[in-house]
N, C-alpha and C positions, 0 to 999 in steps of 0.2 A: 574162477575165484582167485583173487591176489593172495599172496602170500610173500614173505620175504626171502629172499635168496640165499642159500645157503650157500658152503664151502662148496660141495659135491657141483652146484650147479654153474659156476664159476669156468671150468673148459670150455662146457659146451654154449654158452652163452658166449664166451669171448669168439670163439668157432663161428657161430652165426651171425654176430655184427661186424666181423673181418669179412666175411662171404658177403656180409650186406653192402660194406665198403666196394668188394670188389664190385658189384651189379650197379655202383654209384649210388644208393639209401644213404648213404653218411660219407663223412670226406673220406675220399680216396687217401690220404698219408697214412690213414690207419693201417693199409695194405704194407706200411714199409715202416723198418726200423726208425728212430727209437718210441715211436707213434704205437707199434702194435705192442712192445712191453709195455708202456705209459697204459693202454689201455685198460690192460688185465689188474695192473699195480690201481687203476682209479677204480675196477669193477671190485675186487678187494675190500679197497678203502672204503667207497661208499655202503659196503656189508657188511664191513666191521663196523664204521664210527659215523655212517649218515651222512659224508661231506665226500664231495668230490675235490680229489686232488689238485685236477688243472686249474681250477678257480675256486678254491676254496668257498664251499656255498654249498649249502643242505641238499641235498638230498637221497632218495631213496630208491633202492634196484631190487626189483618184484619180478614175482614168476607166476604165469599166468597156469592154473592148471583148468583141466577140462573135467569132465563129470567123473570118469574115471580114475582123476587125480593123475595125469600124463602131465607134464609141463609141457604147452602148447606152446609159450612166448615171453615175453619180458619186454619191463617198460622201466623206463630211468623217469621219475618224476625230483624234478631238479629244479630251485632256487633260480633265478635269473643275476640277484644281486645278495650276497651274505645270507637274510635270512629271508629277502624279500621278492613278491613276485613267482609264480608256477610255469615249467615249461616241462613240457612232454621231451623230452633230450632223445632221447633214443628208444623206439617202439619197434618190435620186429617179433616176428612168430616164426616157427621151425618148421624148414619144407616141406616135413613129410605133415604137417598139419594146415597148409595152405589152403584154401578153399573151400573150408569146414566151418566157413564163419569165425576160428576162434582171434582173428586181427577184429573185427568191426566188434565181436562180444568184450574184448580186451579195451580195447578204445569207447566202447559207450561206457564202460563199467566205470572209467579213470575220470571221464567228462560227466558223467551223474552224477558222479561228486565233487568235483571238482569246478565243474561249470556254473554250478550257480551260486556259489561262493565267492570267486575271484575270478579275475581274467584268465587266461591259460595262451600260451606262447606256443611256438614250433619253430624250428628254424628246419628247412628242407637245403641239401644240395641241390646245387644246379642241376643236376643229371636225373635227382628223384621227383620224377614228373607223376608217378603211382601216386608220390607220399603227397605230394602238394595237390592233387586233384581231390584225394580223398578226403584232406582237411577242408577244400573248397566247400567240398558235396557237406560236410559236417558243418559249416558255417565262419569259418576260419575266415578270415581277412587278409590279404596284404597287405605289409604295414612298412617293407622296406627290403632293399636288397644289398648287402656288402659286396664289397670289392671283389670278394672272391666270387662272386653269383648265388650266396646261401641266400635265400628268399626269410626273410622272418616275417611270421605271419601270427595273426592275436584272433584267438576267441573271444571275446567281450564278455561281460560276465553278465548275467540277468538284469534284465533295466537298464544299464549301460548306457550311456548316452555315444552317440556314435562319433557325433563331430570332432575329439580328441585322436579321434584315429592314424591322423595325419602327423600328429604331435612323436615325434622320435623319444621326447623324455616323458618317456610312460608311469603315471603314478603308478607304482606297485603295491599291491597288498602282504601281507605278511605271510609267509611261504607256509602252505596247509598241505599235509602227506593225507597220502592215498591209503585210508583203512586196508588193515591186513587179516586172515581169518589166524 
């Protein structure tokens, strides 16, 4: 079940998407100054005021707990543009909860509601071949690669028509948060 991230949960979250950095899940600068304070200072920000710092644009950083009420993971559901548009930003679970199901329980949970609403984005680094197989296996698209090799990839939204795929200037819909308990 999602919930919103408090103060307390704030180390250990930054802790895990730096270690995610290092295994190549998210860009590698975050490994390195002033990338890994900017992080912590945007993990803050979007728990206080719902807006990410580097791009000013909605969204919201959730913590996944498991039946016990353990926090198993966290997911950045994040704006593409101001207020418009859904992208999974950053999704990771905590090692010692790995292979317990709580990543694929965490990622259906955000796409059942999510998915059939509006489209849903992901942008993978080049290195995170886990992360981009699994959006595959979940129905995820390739939609484009940047410069740097991040793969950005679209779930389509219900009914969808697919032929726009190819189109870089993606209609967006209006940026919808991930219910919280």
């Amino acid at each position: 079940m999602f919930r919103k991230a408090e103060s307390r949960d704030i180390d250990a979250i930054h802790r895990l998407l730096v270690a995610e950095a290092a295994q190549g899940r998210f860009d590698r600068r975050l490994l390195d100054e002033p990338y890994r304070t900017g992080l912590r200072k945007n993990l803050n920000h979007i728990r206080k005021r719902g807006r990410r710092l580097d791009e000013d644009v909605r969204a919201q950083l959730l913590v996944w707990e498991n039946d016990a009420g353990e926090a198993t993971g966290c997911i950045i559901n994040s704006a593409m543009r101001t207020e418009f548009g859904n992208e999974l930003w950053m999704v990771a679970v905590f090692p010692e909860f790995r292979g317990q199901e709580q990543g694929r329980e965490m990622n259906s949970e955000a796409l059942s509601y999510l998915h059939p609403r509006v489209d849903v984005f992901s942008r993978c680094a080049a290195e995170a071949q886990v992360y981009f197989q699994m959006n595959l296996r979940r129905g995820f698209l390739p939609l484009d690669t940047t410069d740097q090799g991040v793969r950005v990839m679209k779930l389509p939204k219900l009914g969808a028509a697919l032929g726009a795929q190819g189109n870089l200037h993606q209609q967006l819909e209006p940026f919808v948060e991930i219910p919280v308990r």
